[in-house]
N, C-alpha and C positions, 0 to 999 in steps of 0.2 A: 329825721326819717325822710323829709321831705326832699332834700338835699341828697341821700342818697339812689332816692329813686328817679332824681333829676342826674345825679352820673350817670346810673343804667342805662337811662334811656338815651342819654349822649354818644355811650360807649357804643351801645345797639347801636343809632342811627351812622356811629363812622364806621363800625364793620361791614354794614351796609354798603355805603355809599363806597366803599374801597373796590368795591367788585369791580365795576366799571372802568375803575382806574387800572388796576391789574389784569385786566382781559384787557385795556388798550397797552399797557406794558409790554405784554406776552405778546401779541399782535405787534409790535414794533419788534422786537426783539427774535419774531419769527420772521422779518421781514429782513432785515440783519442777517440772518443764517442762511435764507433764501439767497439772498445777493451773495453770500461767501460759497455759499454751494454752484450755484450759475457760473461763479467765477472758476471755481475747480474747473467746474465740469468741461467751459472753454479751454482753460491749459491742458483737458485731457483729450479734446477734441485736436486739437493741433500737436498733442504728442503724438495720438493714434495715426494723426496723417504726415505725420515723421517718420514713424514706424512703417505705414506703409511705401512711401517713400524708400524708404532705407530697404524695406523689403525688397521691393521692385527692381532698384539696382543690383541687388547678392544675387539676384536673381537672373540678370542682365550678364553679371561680371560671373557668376558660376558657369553661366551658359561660354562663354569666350574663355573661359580657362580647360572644359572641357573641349572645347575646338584647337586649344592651343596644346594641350596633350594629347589628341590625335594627330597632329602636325608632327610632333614630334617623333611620337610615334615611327609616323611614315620615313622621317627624315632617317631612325634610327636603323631602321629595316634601309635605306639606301646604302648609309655609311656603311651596314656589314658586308653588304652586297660588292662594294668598290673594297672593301680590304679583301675579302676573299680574294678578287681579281686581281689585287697588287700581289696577293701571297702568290697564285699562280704565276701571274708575269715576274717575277722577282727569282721562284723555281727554275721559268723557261730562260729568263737573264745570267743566271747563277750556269746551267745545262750550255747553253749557247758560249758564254765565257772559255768554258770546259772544251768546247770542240776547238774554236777557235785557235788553243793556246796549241792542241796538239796540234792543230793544222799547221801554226807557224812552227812546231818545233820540226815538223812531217817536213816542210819546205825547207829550213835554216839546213837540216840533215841531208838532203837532194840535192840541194844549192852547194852543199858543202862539198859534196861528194863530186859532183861534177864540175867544181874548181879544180879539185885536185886531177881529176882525168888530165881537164886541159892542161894545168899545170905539168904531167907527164907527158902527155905528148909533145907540149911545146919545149919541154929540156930534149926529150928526143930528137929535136928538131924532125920532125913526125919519118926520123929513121925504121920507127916501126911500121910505117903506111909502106915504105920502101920495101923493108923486110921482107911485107907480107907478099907485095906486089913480085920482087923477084921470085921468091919460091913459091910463085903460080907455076904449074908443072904446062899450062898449054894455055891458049887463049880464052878458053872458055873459064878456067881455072881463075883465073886473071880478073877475069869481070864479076864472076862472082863475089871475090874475095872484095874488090871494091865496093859491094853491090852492100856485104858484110858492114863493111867503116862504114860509108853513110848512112847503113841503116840503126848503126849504133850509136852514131853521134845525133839524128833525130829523134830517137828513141829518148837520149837524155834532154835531150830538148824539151819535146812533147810532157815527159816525167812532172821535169820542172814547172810549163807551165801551168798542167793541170792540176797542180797543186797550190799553186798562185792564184788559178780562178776562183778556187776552192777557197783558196785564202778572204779572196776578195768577196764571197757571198757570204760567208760566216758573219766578216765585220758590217757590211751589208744590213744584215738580220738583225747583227748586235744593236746597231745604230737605230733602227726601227724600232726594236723592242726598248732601248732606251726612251726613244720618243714618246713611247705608249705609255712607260712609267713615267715620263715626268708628267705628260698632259692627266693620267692616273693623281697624279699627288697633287695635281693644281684642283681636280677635280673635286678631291679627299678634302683638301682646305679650305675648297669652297663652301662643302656639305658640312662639315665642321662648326665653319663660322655662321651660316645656317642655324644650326640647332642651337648656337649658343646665340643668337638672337632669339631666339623661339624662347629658350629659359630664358633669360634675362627679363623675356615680355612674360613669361608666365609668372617669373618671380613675384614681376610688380603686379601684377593683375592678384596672386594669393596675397599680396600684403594689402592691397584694398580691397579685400574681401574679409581681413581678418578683422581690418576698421571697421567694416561697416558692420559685420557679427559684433565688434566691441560697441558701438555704436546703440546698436536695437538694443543689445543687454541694456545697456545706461537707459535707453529711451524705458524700455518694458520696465524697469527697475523704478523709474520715475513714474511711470503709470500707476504701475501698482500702486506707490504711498499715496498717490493721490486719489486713486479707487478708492483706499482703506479711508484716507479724511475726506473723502465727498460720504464712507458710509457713515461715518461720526457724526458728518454735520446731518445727513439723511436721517438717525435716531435723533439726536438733536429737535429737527424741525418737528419730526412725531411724538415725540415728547410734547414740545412745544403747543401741537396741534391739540393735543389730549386733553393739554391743560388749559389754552384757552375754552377748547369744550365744554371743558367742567367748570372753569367759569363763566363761561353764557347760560349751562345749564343752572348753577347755582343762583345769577342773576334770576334768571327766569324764578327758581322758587322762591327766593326773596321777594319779587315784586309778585308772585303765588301768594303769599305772606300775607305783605299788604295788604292786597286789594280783598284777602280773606279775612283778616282782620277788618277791615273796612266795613266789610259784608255784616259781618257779627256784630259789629258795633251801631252798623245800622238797623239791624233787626232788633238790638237793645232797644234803640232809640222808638222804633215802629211800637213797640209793646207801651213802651210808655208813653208815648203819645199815638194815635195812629194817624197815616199817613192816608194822603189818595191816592188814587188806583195808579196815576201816573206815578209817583214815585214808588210803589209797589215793585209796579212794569220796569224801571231803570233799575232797583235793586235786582230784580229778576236776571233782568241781562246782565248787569255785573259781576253777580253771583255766578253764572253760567261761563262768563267768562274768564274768572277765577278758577273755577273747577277743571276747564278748559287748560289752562295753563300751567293747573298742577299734575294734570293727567297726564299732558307732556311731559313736565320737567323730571315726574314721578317715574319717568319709562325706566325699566333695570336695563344695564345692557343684557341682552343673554348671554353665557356661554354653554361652547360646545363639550359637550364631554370627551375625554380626552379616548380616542377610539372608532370613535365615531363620527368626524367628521363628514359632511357631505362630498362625495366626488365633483369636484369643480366642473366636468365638461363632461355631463351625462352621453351617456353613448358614446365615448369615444377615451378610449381606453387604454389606447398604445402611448408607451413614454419611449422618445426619441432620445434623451438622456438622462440619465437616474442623478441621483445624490451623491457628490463626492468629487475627487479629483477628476479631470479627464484633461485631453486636450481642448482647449478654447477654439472651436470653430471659424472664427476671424482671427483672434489674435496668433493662435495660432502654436502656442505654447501649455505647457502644464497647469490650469488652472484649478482652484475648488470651484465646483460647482455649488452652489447655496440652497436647490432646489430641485424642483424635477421638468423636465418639458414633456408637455404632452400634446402629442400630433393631434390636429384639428383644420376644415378649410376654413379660409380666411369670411370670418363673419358670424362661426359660431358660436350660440352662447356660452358665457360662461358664467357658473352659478355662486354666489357665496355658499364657503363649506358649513359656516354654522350663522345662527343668527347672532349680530354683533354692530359695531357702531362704524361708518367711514370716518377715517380719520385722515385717508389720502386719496386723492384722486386727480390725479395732472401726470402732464408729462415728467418722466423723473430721468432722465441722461437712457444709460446704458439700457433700462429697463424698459424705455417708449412709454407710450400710456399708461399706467399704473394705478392700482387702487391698493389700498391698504384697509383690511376689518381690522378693532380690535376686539377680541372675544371675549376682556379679563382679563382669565390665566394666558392667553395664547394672541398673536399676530399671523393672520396670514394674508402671503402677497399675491398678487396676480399681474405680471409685464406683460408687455409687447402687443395691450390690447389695440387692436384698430378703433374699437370705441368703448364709452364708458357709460353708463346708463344711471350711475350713483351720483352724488356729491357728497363734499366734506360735513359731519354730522348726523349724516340720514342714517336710520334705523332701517336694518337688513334681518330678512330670517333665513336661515339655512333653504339651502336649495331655489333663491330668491334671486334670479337674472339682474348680475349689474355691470356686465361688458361680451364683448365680442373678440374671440382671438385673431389676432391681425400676428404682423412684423414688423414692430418700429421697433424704434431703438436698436440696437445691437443683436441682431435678430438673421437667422440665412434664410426664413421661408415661418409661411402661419405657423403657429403654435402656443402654446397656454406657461409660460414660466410660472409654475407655483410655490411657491416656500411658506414654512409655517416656522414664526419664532415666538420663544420661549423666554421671558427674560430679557428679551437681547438677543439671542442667541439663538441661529439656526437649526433646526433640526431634521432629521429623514422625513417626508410628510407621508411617507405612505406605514411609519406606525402611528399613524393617525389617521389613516382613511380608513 
């Protein structure tokens, strides 16, 4: 019998003494998660300033591709302007050809005709000029009839050459208007080869555009999974934090125990023999101090009912962004959102929604200063405070000031990031307020 009330008490005294060892376990082991969390959170710090990077360039090279599409543009609106012109000169080329050819056929016909005159008169050995001149009936006859030949043989003279002249301004013309087309087409070759620098610089400038668009995916891509395992290790460490909690607080009722045990066995002792007033006075305080520590250890956490939550930032009521998908405000893409934000200046309080235990309070990456309740049934968060007025463990009641809304962390201006989780698991917070 005696033997086995010597195990009990063995067994008792190692369940005891394990507390300490597993609250220093848990505390190592949250210290581990911390460092793997930090370390995320740096690889996510330098993707995000990848991403901005990479932004900044599509942004740079979008900017010069729109410059180089209005170039082109312009260059396009040239080119049609010089073909128009070639089609006109080419018309006035083709029209001028046209005169030309009957000008030379107008001449080759005049030239021809006035060989053959001469031709007759020189077989006539100009007996016709003779002819004429003897059957003048009088002197006066005589000179006109002369007056007739030369004025006939100048006549084809003049014919001829002003057909020649004629000839010679056509080809003239042709010749210029030729000039115009070719300095036209050296023009055209030039405005050409032009545009096709312009695309070729456009090409390359959309093909590193499309890198750097392939780029951010890959970066966004890799943020993300590391968002999601900094939030694994983030429940992780809250976990962690809960459960050393409740083993400091367990610790505490155990050495509760004791020192109440102690108590009781001194008041055994007091009854049967009594004691003086001083060792009275030390029971007194010890006992006080016992009571003292179970009062503590004894605290429930509260929770809140579900419904009724307290509005975290009394008097100020407007939400800058709800529950759910939206665009990401820096990053910049489709994000979920986990919570709600609500507009506030930088410094106002902000209240816990129900009475419950911290369980977080530090700066936490994306979130800036951060506090975490837990309620029990429920978790709820509070980022981007500028300060925090709680610590890890403290006992909160609803409507109970433990920070100030600021903008740290991942933040564009003051505001309240609220979330309330279930489980694990995020939910709308306003069917909860």
């Amino acid at each position: 019998m005696n033997h086995k009330k010597q195990l009990s008490a063995a067994l008792a005294i190692l369940m005891l003494s394990s507390q300490p060892v597993l609250a220093t376990n848990l505390q190592a082991e949250k210290a581990k998660a911390v460092e793997r969390r930090n370390a995320v959170h740096s690889k996510m710090s330098g993707t995000q300033s990848k991403i901005s990077s990479a932004r900044n360039q599509a942004a740079g090279v979008e900017a010069e591709i729109r410059a180089l599409d209005e170039k082109i543009t312009a260059v396009n609106v040239t080119l049609d302007q010089l073909n128009g012109e070639m089609q006109r000169l080419q018309v006035e080329i083709q029209k001028t050809k046209a005169e030309l050819e009957a000008a030379r056929e107008e001449l080759a016909e005049k030239k021809d005709f006035y060989a053959k005159r001469l031709r007759a008169m020189y077989i006539a050995n100009d007996r016709g000029y003779l002819d004429i001149l003897l059957d003048s009936a009088d002197a006066e006859s005589l000179i006109g009839n002369m007056r007739m030949i030369r004025s006939i043989a100048k006549s084809d003279r003049d014919l001829v050459e002003e057909i020649a002249q004629k000839v010679n301004e056509i080809e003239t013309k042709k010749a210029q208007l030729d000039q115009q087309e070719k300095a036209l087409a050296a023009k055209q070759a030039q405005v050409r080869q032009q545009r096709a620098n312009l695309e070729a610089a456009n090409a390359k400038k959309t093909a590193y555009m499309n890198s750097l668009m392939s780029n951010i995916s890959a970066y966004e891509a890799q943020y993300d999974e590391m968002l999601r395992e900094s939030g694994v290790i983030e429940s992780q460490i809250q976990n962690l934090e809960l459960s050393i909690q409740k083993a400091k607080q367990a610790e505490a009722a155990r050495i509760a125990r004791q020192r109440e045990a102690a108590r009781q066995a001194q008041m055994q002792r007091d009854k049967a023999s009594p004691r003086t007033s001083v060792s009275r006075k030390s029971s007194s305080v010890s006992s006080y101090r016992a009571d003292d520590i179970m009062t503590s250890s004894a605290k429930a956490t509260p929770e809140a009912k579900k419904g009724e939550l307290y509005w975290p930032v009394p008097g100020h009521h407007r939400i800058t962004s709800p529950f759910g998908y939206r665009i990401h405000p820096i990053l910049g893409y489709k994000k979920f959102h986990t919570g709600i934000d609500i507009s506030g200046a930088n410094g106002t309080p902000v209240v816990a929604a129900a009475s419950g235990t911290v369980i977080a309070s530090r700066f936490m990456g994306g979130y800036g200063n951060c506090i975490m309740v837990d309620h029990g049934s429920k978790v709820t968060v509070y980022g981007h405070l500028s300060g925090r007025a709680v610590s890890v463990g403290q006992s909160v009641s609803g409507g109970q000031t433990i920070g100030y809304i600021g903008s740290t962390g991942m933040s564009t201006g003051p505001h309240l990031h609220f979330e309330v989780r279930v489980n694990g698991s995020v939910q709308n917070p306003l069917n909860y307020l």
